[in-house]
C-alpha positions in Angstrom: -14.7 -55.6 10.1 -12.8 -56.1 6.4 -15.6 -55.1 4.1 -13.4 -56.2 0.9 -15.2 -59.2 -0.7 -11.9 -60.6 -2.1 -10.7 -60.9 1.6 -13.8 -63.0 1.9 -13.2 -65.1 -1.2 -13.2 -64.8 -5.1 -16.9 -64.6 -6.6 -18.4 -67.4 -7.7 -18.7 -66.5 -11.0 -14.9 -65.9 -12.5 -15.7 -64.2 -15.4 -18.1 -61.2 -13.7 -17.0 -59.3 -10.8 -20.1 -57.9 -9.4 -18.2 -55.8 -7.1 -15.2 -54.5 -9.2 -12.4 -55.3 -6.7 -10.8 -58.2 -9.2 -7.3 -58.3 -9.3 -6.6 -56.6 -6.1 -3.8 -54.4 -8.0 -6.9 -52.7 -10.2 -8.6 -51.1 -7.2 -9.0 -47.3 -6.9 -7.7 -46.6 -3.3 -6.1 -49.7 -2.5 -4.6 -48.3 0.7 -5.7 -49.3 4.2 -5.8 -47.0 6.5 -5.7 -44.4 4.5 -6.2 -41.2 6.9 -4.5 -37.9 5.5 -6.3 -35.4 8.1 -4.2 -34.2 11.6 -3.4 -37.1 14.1 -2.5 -36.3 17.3 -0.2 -38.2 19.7 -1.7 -40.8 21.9 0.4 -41.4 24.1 3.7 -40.4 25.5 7.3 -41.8 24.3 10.1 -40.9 25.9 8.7 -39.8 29.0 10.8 -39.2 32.2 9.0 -40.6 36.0 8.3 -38.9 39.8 9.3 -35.1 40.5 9.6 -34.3 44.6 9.1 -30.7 45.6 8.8 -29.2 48.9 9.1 -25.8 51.1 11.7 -25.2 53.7 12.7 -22.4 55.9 14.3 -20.3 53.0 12.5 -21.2 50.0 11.5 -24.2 47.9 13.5 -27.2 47.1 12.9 -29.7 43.8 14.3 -32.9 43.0 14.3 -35.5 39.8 16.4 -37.9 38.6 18.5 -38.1 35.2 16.8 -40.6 33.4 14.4 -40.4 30.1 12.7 -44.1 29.5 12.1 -45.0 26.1 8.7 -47.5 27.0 10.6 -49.7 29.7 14.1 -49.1 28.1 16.3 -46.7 29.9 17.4 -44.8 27.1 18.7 -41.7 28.0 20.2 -41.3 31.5 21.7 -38.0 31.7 18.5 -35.7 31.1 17.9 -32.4 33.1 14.4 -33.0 33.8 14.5 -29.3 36.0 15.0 -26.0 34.5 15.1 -22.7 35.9 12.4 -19.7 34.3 13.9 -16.7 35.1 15.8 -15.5 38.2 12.6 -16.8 40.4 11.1 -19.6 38.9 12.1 -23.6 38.6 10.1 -26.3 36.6 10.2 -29.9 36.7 8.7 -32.3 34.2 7.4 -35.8 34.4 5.8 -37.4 31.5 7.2 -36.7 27.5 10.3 -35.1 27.1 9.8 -33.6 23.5 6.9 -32.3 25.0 8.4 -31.1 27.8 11.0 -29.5 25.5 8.3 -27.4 23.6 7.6 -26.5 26.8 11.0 -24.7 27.5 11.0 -23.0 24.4 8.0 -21.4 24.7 9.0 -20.2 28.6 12.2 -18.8 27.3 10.9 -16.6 24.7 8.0 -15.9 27.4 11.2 -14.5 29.4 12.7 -12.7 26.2 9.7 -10.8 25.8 9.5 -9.9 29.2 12.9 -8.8 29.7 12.6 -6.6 25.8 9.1 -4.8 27.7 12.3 -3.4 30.1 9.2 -1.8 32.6 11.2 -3.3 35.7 9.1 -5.7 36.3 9.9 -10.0 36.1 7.6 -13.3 36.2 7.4 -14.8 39.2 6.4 -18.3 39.8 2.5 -17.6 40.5 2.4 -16.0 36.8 4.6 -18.8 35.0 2.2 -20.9 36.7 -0.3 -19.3 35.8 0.8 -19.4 31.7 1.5 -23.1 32.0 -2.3 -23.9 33.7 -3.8 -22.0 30.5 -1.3 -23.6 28.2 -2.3 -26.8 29.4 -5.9 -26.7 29.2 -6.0 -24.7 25.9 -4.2 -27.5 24.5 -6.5 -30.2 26.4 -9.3 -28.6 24.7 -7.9 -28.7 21.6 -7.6 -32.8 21.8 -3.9 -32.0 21.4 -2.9 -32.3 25.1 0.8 -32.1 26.3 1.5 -34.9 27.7 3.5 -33.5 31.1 2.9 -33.2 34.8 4.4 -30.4 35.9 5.8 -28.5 39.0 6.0 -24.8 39.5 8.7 -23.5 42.3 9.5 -20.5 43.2 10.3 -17.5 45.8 9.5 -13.8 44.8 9.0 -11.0 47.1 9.8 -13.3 50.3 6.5 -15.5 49.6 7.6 -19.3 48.6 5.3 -20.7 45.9 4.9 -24.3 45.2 1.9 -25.8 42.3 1.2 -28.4 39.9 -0.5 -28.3 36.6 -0.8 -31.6 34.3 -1.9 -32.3 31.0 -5.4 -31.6 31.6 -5.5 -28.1 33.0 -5.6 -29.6 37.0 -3.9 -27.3 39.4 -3.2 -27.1 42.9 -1.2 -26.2 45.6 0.5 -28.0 48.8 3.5 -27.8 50.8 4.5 -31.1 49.6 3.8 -32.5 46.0 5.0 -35.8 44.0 4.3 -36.4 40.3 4.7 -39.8 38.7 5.0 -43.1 40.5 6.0 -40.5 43.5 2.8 -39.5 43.9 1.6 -42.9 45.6 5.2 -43.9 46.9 7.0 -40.5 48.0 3.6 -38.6 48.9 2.9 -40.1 52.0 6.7 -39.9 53.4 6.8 -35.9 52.3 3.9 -35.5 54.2 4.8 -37.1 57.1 8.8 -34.9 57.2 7.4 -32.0 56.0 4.1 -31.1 57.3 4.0 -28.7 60.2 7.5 -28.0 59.6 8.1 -25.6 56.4 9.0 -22.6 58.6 11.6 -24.5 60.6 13.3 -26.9 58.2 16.7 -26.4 56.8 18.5 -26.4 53.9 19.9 -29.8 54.9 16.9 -31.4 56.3 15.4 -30.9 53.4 17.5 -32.4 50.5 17.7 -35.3 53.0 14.4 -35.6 52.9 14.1 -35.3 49.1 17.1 -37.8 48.8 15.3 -40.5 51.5 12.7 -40.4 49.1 14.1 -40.8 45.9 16.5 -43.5 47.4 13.0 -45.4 48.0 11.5 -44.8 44.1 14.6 -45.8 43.1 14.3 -49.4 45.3 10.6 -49.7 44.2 10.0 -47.3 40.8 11.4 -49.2 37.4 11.8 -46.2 35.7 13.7 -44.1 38.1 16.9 -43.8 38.0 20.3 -43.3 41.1 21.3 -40.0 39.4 19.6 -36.8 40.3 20.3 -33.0 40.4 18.3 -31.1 43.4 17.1 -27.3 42.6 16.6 -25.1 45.3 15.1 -21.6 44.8 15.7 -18.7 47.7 15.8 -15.1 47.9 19.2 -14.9 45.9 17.8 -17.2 43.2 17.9 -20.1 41.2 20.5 -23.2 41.4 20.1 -26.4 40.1 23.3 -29.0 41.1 25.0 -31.1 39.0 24.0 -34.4 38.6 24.9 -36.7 42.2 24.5 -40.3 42.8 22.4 -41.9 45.3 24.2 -44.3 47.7 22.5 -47.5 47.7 22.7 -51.1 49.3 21.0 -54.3 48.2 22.1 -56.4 50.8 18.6 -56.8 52.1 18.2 -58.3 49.4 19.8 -61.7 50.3 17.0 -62.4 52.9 14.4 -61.9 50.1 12.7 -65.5 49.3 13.4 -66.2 44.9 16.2 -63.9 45.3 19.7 -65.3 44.1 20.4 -68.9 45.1 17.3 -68.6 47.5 14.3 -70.3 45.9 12.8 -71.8 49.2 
């Protein structure tokens, strides 16, 4: 409610202003909304959609597409929304990219620092998860929340290691996990490939599975995008591939009723 009396009306008496707020111009702290203490960000901006992940036979395998979405715009379409933490580790982000660059930062001077201690020992993916679940939940408490979901792959000392951590401190652990919009859509068909099967599937079977499924986000998801990169991480390390195109067809699309010249 506008508790200004002038935005009401003038006072009936012209020539006494019993409230002091006559001309507008005169008043002491004539600024609306005037909040100078710390604001924190409300919601996410240019924010990037689903990360796949799964296990295989020889390690773990990661996928996400190219494309950072400014609101419903699709701003930015060649963004590397996966990146390796030292020679065991690989993160992908959904959710705000600035964020999600902080993020980075602070795991590459985690690695730094590491590497300077030079006691022969390296972070594995159960300890950079394990930074990223406190990070998150220091921050959450703080009101000041990174706004990410993130995934946590790895392979260290021939155990595979797969986890998620969003912005709220949440973790937890699966064969198969989904963020974004791939968390209702791609969930159920990771599942149902993957399931049963982590000590027998290959290399190939895998990022077929991975690529079924982001074909399918990017038929039903708005903010996905047909250019992805695919990281896999094994017992020789980290590779992340350059960015590949999905191979799509819309012809199905004729037999759709509103589609095209089809409106019966």
């Amino acid at each position: 409610m506008d508790h200004f009396p002038t935005n009401w009306g003038r006072p009936r008496n012209d020539a006494f202003d019993a409230y002091g707020t006559y001309p507008i111009q005169q008043r002491p702290n004539n600024i609306k909304d005037n909040f100078n203490g710390v604001q924190r960000t409300q919601q996410p901006i240019v924010t990037g959609t689903s990360v796949l992940a799964i296990k295989y036979k020889d390690g773990i395998m990661m996928a996400a597409d190219n494309l950072a979405s400014y609101g419903s715009l699709a701003r930015f379409k060649d963004v590397q929304r996966l990146h390796a933490v030292g020679n065991h580790t690989v993160l992908g982000a959904s959710g705000d990219m600035s964020d999600f660059q902080y993020i980075q930062s602070l795991l590459d001077d985690l690695i730094i620092e590491e590497f300077t201690e030079q006691d022969e020992h390296t972070l594995g993916p159960a300890e950079i998860h394990e930074y990223l679940s406190q990070l998150m939940y220091g921050r959450r408490s703080k009101l000041n929340p990174l706004w990410n979901s993130l995934l946590v792959g790895g392979y260290k000392d021939g155990k595979r290691f797969l986890a998620y951590v969003d912005l709220l401190g949440t973790t937890y652990s699966a064969s198969t996990i989904a963020t974004g919009y791939g968390s209702y859509i791609a969930q159920p068909l990771l599942r149902k490939a993957v399931e049963g099967r982590e000590d027998t599937l290959t290399e190939r079977e895998a990022q077929a599975i991975l690529e079924e499924s982001l074909l399918v986000l990017f038929y039903r998801d708005a903010r996905s995008l047909d250019k992805y990169q695919i990281a896999k991480v094994t017992e020789s390390g980290v590779s992340i591939s350059e960015s590949m195109a999905l191979r799509t067809s819309w012809s199905f699309a004729e037999g759709i009723r509103g589609y095209g010249a089809q409106t019966q």
